[in-house]
Wavefront OBJ file of the C-alpha trace (Angstrom):
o trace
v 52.165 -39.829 87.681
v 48.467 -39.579 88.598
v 47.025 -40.683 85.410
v 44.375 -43.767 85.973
v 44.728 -43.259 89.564
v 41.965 -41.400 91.047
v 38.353 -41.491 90.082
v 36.833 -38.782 88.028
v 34.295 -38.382 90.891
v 36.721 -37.566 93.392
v 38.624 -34.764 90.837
v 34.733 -33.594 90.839
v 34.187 -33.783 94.683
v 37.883 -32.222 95.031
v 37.160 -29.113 92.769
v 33.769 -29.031 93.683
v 35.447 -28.085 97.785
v 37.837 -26.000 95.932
v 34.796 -24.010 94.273
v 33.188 -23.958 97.400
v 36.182 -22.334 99.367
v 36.658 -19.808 96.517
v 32.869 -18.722 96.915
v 33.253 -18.373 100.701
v 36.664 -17.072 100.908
v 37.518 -14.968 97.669
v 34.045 -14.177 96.380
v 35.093 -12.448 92.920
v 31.388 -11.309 91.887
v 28.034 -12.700 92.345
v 26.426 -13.115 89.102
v 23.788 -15.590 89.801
v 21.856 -14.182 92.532
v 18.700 -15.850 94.425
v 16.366 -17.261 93.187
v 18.053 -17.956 89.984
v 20.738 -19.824 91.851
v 18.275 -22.632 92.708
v 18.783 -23.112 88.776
v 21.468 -25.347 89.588
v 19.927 -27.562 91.227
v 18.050 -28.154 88.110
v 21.229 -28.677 85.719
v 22.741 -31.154 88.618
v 20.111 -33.040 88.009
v 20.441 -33.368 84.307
v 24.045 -33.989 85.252
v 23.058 -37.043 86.806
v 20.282 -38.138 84.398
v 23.493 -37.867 81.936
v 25.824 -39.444 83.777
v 23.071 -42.506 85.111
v 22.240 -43.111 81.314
v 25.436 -43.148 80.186
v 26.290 -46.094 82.841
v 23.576 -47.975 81.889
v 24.466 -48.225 78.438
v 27.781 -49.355 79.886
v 25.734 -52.357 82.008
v 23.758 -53.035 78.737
v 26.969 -53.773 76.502
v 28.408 -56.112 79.757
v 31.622 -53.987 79.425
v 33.790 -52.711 82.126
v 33.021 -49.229 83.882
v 35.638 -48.844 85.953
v 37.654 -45.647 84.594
v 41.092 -47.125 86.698
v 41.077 -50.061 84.244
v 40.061 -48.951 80.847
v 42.001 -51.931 79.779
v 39.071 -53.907 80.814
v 36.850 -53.111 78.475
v 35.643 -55.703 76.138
v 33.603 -53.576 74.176
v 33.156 -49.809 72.725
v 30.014 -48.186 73.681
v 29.117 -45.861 70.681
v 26.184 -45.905 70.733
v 23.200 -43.292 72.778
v 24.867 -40.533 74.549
v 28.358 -41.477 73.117
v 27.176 -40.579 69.616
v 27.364 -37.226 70.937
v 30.386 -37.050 73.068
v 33.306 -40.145 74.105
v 32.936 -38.909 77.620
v 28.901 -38.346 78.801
v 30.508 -39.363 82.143
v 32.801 -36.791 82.350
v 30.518 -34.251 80.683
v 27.674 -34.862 83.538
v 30.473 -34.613 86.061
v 31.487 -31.057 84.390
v 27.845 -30.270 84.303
v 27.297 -31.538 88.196
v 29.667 -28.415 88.720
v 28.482 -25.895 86.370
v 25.527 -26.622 88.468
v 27.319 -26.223 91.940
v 28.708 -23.062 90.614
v 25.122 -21.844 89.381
v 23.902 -22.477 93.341
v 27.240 -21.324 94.680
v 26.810 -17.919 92.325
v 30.334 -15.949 92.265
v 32.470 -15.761 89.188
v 35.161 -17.451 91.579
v 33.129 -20.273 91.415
v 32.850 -20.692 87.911
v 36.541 -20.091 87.050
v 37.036 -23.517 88.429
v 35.605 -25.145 85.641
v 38.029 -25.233 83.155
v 40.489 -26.302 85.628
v 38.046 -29.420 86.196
v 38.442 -30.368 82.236
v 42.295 -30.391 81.694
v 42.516 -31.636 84.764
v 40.788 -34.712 83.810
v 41.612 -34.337 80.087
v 44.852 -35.088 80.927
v 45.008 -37.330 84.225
v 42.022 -39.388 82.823
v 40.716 -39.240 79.366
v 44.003 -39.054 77.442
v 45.105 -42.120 79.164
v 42.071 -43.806 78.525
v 42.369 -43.501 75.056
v 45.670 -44.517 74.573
v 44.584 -47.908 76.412
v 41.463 -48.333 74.367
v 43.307 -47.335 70.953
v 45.841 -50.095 72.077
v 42.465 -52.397 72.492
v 40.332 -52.027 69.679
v 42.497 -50.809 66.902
v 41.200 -48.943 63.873
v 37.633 -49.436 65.283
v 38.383 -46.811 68.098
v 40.553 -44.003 65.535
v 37.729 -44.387 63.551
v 35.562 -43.273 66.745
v 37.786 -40.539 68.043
v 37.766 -38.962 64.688
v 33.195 -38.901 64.110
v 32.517 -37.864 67.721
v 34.197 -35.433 70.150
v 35.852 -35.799 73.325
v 33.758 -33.107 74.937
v 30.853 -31.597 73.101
l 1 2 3 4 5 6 7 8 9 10 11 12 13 14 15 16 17 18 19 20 21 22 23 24 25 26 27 28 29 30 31 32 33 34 35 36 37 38 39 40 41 42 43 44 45 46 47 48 49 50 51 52 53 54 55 56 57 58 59 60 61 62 63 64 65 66 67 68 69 70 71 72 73 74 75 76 77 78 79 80 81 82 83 84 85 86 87 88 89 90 91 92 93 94 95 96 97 98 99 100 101 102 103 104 105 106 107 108 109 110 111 112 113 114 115 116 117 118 119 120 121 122 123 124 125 126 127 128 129 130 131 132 133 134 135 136 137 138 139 140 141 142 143 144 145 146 147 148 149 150 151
């Protein structure tokens, strides 16, 4: 229904609100207390370091980047970060919010994190290899089965 629809960043943005409300509202435990919770600040910006490689390797291959339109893609990037996982973009957008939930600091926080990857496991990344199986064939199976979708 949703699948290809919304951007990745705005699942992130939306369950990084939902971890926020969760923290303010229903605080489970706080297990990261101050000053360690300035900690995430730190893995955010990895997250981004991640996330800006990742694209440029994308701008370097003159291939499509738009994760609506996977079908637009005229070449697969396997090379850098995606020798160690098909999705660096979705992994620094998992890893913006483990860092949120670091600075945020309640378990109610952090439960929101696997909710984050099947949501986006299945409204984006599933879909997005179906399309680029359909696109590049054995080249792409061969792909899916030397590197992980995750880590």
């Amino acid at each position: 229904m949703l699948k290809l629809k919304i951007p990745p960043p705005v699942y992130m943005l939306m369950m990084a609100g939902l971890m926020w409300l969760l923290n303010h509202f229903l605080p489970i435990a706080y297990i990261v207390t101050a000053p360690w919770h300035q900690f995430g600040f730190l893995v955010i910006l990895i997250a981004l370091f991640t996330d800006g490689f990742s694209l440029m390797q994308f701008f370097r291959a003159h291939t499509s980047i738009n994760p609506l339109h996977p079908e637009k893609a005229n070449r697969l990037v396997i090379t850098g970060m995606y020798r160690l996982t098909r999705n660096p973009m979705y992994l620094g957008l998992l890893l913006v919010l483990v860092g949120w939930a670091i600075v945020l600091g309640s378990v109610s926080s952090f439960i929101v994190l696997p909710l984050f990857v099947v949501i986006l496991t299945v409204q984006q990344i599933i879909p997005e290899e179906k399309v680029l199986e359909q696109k590049f064939g054995q080249q792409y199976r061969d792909y899916k089965q030397s590197v992980r979708r995750w880590l």
